[in-house]
C-alpha positions as CSV (number, residue, x, y, z in Angstrom):
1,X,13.6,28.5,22.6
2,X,11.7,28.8,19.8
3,X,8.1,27.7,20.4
4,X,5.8,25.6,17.9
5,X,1.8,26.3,18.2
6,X,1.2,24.2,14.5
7,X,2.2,21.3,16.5
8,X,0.2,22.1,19.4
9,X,-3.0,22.8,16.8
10,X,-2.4,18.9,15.4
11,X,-1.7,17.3,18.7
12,X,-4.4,18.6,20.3
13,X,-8.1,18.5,20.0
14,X,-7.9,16.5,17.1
15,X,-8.5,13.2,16.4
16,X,-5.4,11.3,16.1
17,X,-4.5,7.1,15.0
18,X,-1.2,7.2,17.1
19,X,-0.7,4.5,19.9
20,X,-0.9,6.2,23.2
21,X,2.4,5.5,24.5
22,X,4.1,7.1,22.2
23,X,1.7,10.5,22.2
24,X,3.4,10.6,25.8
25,X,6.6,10.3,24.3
26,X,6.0,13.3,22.1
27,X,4.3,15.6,24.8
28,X,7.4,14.5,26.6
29,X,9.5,15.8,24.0
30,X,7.9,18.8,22.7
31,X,5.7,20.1,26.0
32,X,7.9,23.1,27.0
33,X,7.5,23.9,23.3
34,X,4.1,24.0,22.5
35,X,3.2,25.7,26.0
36,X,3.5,22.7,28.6
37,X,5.4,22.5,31.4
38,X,8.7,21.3,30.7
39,X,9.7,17.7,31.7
40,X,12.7,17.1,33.2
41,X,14.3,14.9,31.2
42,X,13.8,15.1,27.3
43,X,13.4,12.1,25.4
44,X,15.4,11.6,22.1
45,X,13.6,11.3,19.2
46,X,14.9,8.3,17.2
47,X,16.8,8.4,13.9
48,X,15.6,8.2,10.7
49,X,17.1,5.2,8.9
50,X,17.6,4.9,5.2
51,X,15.0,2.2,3.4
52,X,17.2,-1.2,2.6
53,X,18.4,-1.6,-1.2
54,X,15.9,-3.2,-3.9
55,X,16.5,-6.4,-4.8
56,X,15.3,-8.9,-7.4
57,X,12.9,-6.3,-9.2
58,X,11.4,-5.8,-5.3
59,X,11.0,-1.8,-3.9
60,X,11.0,-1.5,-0.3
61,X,9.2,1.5,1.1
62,X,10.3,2.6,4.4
63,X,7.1,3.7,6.8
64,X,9.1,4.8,9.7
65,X,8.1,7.1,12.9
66,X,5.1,9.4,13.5
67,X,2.6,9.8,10.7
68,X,1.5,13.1,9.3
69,X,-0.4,14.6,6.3
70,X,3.0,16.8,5.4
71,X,5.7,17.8,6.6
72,X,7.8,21.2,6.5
73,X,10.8,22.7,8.0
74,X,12.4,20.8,11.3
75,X,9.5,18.6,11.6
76,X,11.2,16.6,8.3
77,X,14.4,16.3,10.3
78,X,12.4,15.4,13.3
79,X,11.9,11.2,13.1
80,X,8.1,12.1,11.0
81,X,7.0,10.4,7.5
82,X,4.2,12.3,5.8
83,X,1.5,11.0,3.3
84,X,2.5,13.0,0.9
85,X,6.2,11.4,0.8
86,X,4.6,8.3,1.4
87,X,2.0,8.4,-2.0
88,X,5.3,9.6,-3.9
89,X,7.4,7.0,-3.6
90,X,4.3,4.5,-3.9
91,X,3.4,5.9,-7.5
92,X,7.0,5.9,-8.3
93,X,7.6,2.3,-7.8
94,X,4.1,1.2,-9.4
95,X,5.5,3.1,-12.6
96,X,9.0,2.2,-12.5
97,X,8.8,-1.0,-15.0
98,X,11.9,-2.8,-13.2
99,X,9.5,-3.0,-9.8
100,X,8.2,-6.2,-9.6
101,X,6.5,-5.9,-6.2
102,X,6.5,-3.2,-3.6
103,X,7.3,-4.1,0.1
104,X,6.0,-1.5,3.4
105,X,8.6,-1.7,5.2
106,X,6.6,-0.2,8.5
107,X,7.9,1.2,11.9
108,X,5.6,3.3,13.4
109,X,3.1,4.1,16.3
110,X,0.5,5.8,13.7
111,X,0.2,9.5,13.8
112,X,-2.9,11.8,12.4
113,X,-6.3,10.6,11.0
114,X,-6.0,13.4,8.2
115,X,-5.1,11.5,4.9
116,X,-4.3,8.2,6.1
117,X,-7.5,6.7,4.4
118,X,-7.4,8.2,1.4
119,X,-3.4,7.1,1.6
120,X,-4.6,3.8,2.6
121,X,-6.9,3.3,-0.5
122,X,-4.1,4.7,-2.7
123,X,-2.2,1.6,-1.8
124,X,-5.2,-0.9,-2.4
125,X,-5.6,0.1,-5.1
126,X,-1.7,-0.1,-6.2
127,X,-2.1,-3.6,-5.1
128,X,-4.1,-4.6,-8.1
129,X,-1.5,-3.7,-10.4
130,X,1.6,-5.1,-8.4
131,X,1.9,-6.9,-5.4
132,X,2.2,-5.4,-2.0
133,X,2.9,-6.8,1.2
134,X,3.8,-5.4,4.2
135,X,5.5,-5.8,7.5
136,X,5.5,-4.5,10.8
137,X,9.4,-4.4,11.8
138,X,8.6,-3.7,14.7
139,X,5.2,-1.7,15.3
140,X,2.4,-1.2,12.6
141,X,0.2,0.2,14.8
142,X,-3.2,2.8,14.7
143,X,-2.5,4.5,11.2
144,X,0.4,2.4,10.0
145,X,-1.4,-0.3,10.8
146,X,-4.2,1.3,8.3
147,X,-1.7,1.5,5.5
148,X,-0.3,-2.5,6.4
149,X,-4.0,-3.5,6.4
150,X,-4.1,-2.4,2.5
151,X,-1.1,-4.8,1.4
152,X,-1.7,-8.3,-0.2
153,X,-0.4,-9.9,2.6
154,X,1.2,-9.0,5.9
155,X,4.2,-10.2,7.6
156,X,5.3,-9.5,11.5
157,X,8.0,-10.1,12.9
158,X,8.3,-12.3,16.7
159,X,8.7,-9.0,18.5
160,X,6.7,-7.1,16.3
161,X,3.0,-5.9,17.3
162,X,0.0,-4.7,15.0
163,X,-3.0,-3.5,16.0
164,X,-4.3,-0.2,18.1
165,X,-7.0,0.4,15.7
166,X,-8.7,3.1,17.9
167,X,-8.9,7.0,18.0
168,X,-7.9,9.4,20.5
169,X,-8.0,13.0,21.2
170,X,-6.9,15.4,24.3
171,X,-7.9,18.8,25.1
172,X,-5.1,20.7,27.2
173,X,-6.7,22.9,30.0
174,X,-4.3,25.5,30.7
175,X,-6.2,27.4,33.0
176,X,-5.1,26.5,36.2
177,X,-1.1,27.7,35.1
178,X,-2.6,30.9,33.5
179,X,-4.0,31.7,37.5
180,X,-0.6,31.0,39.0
181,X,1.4,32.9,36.1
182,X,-0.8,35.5,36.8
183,X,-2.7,35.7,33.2
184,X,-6.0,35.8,32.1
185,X,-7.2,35.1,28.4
186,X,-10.3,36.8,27.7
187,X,-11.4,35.7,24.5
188,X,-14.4,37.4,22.0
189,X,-16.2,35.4,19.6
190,X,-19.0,34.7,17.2
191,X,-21.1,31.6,16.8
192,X,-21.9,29.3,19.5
193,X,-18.9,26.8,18.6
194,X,-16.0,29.0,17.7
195,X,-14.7,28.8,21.0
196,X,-14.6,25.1,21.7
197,X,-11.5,23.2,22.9
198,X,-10.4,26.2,24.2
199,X,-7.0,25.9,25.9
200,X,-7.3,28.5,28.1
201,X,-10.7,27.3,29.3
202,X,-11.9,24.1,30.8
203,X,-13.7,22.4,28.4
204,X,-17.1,22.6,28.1
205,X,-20.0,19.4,27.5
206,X,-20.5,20.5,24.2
207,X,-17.0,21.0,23.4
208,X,-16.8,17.3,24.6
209,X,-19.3,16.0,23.3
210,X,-18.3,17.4,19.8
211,X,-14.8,16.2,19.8
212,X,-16.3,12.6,20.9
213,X,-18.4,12.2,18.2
214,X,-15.4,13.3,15.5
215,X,-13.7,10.4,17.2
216,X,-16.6,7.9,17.2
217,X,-16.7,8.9,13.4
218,X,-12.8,8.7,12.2
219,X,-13.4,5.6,14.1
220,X,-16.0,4.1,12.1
221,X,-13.6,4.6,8.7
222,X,-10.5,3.3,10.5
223,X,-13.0,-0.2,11.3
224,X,-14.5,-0.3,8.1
225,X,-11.1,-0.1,6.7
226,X,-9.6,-2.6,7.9
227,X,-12.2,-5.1,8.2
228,X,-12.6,-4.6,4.3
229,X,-9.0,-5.1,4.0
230,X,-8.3,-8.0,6.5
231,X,-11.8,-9.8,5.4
232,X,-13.0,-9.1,9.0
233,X,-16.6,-8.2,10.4
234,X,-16.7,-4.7,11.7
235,X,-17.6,-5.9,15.0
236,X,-14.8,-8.5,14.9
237,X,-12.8,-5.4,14.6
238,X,-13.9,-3.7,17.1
239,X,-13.6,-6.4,19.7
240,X,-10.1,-5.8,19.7
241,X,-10.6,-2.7,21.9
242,X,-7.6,-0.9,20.0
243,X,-5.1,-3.7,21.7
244,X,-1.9,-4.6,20.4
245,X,-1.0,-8.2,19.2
246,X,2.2,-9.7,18.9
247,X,4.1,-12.6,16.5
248,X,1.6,-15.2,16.5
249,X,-0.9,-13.6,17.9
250,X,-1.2,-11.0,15.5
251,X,-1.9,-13.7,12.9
252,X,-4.5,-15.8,15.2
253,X,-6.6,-12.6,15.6
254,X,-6.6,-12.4,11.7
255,X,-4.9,-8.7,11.6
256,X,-1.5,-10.7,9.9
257,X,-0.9,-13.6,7.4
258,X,2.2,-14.7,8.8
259,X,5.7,-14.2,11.5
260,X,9.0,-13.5,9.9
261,X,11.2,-11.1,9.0
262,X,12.2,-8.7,6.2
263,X,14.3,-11.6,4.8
264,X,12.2,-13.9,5.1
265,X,9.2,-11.8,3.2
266,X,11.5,-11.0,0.8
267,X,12.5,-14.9,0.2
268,X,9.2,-15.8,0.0
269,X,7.9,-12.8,-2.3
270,X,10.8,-13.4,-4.8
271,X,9.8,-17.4,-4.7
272,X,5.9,-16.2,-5.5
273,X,7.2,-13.8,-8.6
274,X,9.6,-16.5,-10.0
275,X,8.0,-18.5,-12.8
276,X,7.8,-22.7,-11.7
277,X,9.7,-24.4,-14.6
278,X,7.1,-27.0,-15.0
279,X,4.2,-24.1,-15.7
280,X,7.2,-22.0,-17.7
281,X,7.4,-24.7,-19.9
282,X,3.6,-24.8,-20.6
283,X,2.9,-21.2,-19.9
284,X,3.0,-20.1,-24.3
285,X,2.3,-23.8,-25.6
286,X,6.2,-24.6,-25.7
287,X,7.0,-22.1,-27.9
288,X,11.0,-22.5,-29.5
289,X,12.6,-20.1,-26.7
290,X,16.1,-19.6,-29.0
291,X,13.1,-17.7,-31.8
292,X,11.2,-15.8,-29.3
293,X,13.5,-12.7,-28.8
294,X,14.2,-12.7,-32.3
295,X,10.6,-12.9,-33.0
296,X,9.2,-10.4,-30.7
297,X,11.4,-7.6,-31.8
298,X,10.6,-8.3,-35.6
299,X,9.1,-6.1,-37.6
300,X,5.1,-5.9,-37.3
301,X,4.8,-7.4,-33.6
302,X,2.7,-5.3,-31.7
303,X,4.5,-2.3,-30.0
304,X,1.5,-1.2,-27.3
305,X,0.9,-4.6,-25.0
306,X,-2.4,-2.0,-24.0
307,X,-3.5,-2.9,-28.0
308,X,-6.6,-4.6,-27.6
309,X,-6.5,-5.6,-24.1
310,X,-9.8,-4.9,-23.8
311,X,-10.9,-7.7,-26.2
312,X,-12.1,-9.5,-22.2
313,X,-13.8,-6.8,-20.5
314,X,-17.5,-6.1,-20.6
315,X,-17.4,-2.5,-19.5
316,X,-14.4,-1.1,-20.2
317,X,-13.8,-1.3,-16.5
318,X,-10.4,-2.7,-16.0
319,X,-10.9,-6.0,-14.3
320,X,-9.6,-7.0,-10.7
321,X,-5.9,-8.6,-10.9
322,X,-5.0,-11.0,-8.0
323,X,-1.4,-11.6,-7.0
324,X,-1.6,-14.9,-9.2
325,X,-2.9,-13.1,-12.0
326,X,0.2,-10.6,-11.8
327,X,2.8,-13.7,-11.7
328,X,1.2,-15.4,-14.8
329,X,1.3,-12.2,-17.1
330,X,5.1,-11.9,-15.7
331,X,6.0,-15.4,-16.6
332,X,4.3,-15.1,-20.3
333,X,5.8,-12.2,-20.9
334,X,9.4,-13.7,-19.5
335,X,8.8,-16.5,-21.6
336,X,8.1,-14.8,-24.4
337,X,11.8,-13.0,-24.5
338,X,9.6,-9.5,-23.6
339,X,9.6,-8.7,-19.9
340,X,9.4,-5.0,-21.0
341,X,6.2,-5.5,-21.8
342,X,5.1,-6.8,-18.0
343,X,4.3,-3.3,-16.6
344,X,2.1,-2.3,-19.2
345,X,0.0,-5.3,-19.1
346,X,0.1,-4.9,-15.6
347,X,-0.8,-1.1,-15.8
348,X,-3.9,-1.8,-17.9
349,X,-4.5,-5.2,-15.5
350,X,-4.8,-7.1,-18.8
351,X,-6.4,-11.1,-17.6
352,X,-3.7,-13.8,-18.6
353,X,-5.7,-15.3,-21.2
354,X,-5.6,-11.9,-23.2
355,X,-2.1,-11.4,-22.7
356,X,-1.5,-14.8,-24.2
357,X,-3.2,-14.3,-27.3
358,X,-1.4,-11.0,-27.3
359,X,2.0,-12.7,-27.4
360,X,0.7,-15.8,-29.6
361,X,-0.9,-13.5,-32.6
362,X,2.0,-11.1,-32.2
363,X,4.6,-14.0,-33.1
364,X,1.9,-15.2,-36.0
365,X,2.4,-11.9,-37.6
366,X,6.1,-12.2,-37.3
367,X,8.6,-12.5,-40.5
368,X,9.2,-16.0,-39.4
369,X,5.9,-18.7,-38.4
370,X,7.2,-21.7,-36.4
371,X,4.7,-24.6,-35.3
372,X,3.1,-24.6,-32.0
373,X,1.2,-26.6,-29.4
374,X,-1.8,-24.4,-28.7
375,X,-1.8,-23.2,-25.0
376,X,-4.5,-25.3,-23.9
377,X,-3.5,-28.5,-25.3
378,X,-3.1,-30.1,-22.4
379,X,-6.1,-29.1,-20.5
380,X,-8.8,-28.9,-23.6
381,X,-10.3,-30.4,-26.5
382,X,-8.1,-29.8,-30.4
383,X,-8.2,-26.1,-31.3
384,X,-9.6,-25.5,-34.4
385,X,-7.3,-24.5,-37.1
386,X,-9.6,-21.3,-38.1
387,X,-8.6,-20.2,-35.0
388,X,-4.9,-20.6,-34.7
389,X,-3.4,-17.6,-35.1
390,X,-0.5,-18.6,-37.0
391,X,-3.0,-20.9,-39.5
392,X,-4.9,-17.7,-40.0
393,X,-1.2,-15.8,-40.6
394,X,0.0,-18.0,-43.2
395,X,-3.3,-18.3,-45.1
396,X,-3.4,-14.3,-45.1
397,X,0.4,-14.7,-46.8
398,X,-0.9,-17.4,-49.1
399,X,-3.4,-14.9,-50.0
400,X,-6.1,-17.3,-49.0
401,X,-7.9,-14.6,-46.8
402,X,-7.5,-10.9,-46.7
């Protein structure tokens, strides 16, 4: 039997985000192998399942089993998701212009502080380019629960729990077999701390005391991660006392928006990313839909929807982009006859308005100009005609203006 120390070094004295029952399960599993005494019955480890197919533009991401930073070798085979795999397939579906809106699809007792924050950011930040929600199907708890807390919104399902937003770390003392196998470990060292957490050693105060403060502190960030997420108080947070909350309760204690299940997320995300026909309609000023397509891949229209998108911005600093904002740029750009062009507004989180003159001076410049209704004809005062783009377009023709 081969044994595995790396796993021994990550399971223990180390602060881990991993809901306690199912540490058990995995020194259950893997104690003979990483120098425990072996159980007598070994617990399977489940099956990795294959993420469900895409549909209607949506990605779904599979976060299933125990989370670590990487993984190599038999631990890939072995039920674990890594960050790393995790960050990949996020990056890939924010870039892939036929993604709409990513889903988390998340099964998982958490796993090992290392990377989940920065992991966790990584997806808030993907957020404000596409949508994200999440759902725990059936357990989002300690670090998955981290990553869910970064989505948009956040589904579970009747059965399914959140929550466990704690830390925990165990020292094995080993001492006591070492006697009755008849072994002593003598160990030589320099520097006062190189010996802590020891496993051959009963663990000293200061050993304790310095592997309880690396968990007060991974605790801090796994609080003030979530309650920036969740729009909770830090203390609100921490009155949870890492529980677990299921279905509706989940939602009541604010750590979930809603109970269903992947189909009904789905339903609702592709109702949310559909355009309503009564704001279609109005969305580009009732432009003639049979011209558009024809229009937009004339000659002249603008080929980089990035071109100018800064007109709006003060700083340069691309601004925030709420789900709404998202769905109004997709149903312009739908509109328009040019839904190629919805990732790269997206991608530079150009605001609505700016997309909209965009799409309006871009058709102005076109080889054909066809009258319009000025978006906000409904809502706002006449527009000027020195400001209509198309006005300004067939003056520049004329060779009124230059």
């Amino acid at each position: 039997m081969t044994l595995l120390p790396h796993m021994a070094a990550r399971i223990f004295g180390a602060p881990l985000l991993i809901h306690r029952p199912k540490l058990e399960v995995i020194l259950a599993v893997l104690g003979s192998r990483i120098g425990l005494t072996e159980s007598g019955t070994a617990i399977p480890l489940p099956a990795t399942r294959s993420p469900p197919a895409s549909d209607s533009g949506i990605a779904i991401l599979p976060i299933y089993g125990t989370l670590v930073r990487r993984t190599v070798g038999l631990e890939a085979a072995s039920g674990l998701t890594s960050y790393q795999d995790i960050a990949a397939q996020l990056d890939a579906a924010v870039a892939d212009p036929s993604v709409a809106a990513i889903v988390l699809d998340i099964d998982s007792p958490g796993g090992e502080s290392g990377g989940v924050f920065d992991l966790a950011d990584r997806v808030r930040a993907a957020a404000q380019v596409k949508p994200i929600w999440a759902l725990a199907n059936d357990m989002a708890y300690s670090a998955a629960y981290a990553l869910g807390s970064a989505a948009s919104r956040f589904f579970v399902t009747r059965t399914g729990g959140v929550g466990s937003i704690g830390v925990i770390a165990m020292h094995a003392d080993q001492s006591v077999r070492d006697a009755k196998d008849g072994v002593r470990y003598t160990t030589v060292f320099a520097g006062a701390r190189k010996n802590d957490l020891n496993p051959h050693e009963p663990i000293s105060d200061e050993a304790h005391a310095f592997l309880k403060s690396e968990v007060d502190r991974i605790y801090g960030l796994f609080v003030d991660t979530v309650a920036s997420h969740r729009g909770l108080t830090n203390d609100a947070v921490r009155a949870t006392e890492a529980g677990v909350f299921f279905g509706a309760d989940a939602v009541a204690a604010g750590l979930a928006d809603a109970v269903g299940t992947l189909d009904d997320l789905l339903a609702e995300l592709t109702a949310a990313l559909s355009p309503p026909p009564a704001l279609a309609a109005a969305a580009l000023g009732h432009l003639h839909q049979p011209r558009l397509e024809h229009f937009m891949n004339e000659p002249g229209t603008t080929a980089d929807p990035g071109v100018g998108a800064d007109a709006d911005r003060v700083d340069g600093t691309p601004p925030q982009m709420t789900i709404e904002d998202a769905q109004e740029v997709a149903e312009l750009c739908a509109l328009a006859g040019c839904p190629e062009r919805i990732a790269g507004f997206l991608a530079t989180r150009t605001p609505a308005a700016t997309v909209r003159r965009h799409l309006l001076t871009a058709r102005a410049t076109g080889q054909e100009i066809s009258s319009l209704i000025t978006p906000n004809a409904a809502t706002s005062a006449a527009q000027s005609l020195n400001d209509n783009p198309l006005v300004l377009a067939a003056r520049a023709r004329a060779g009124l203006e230059k």
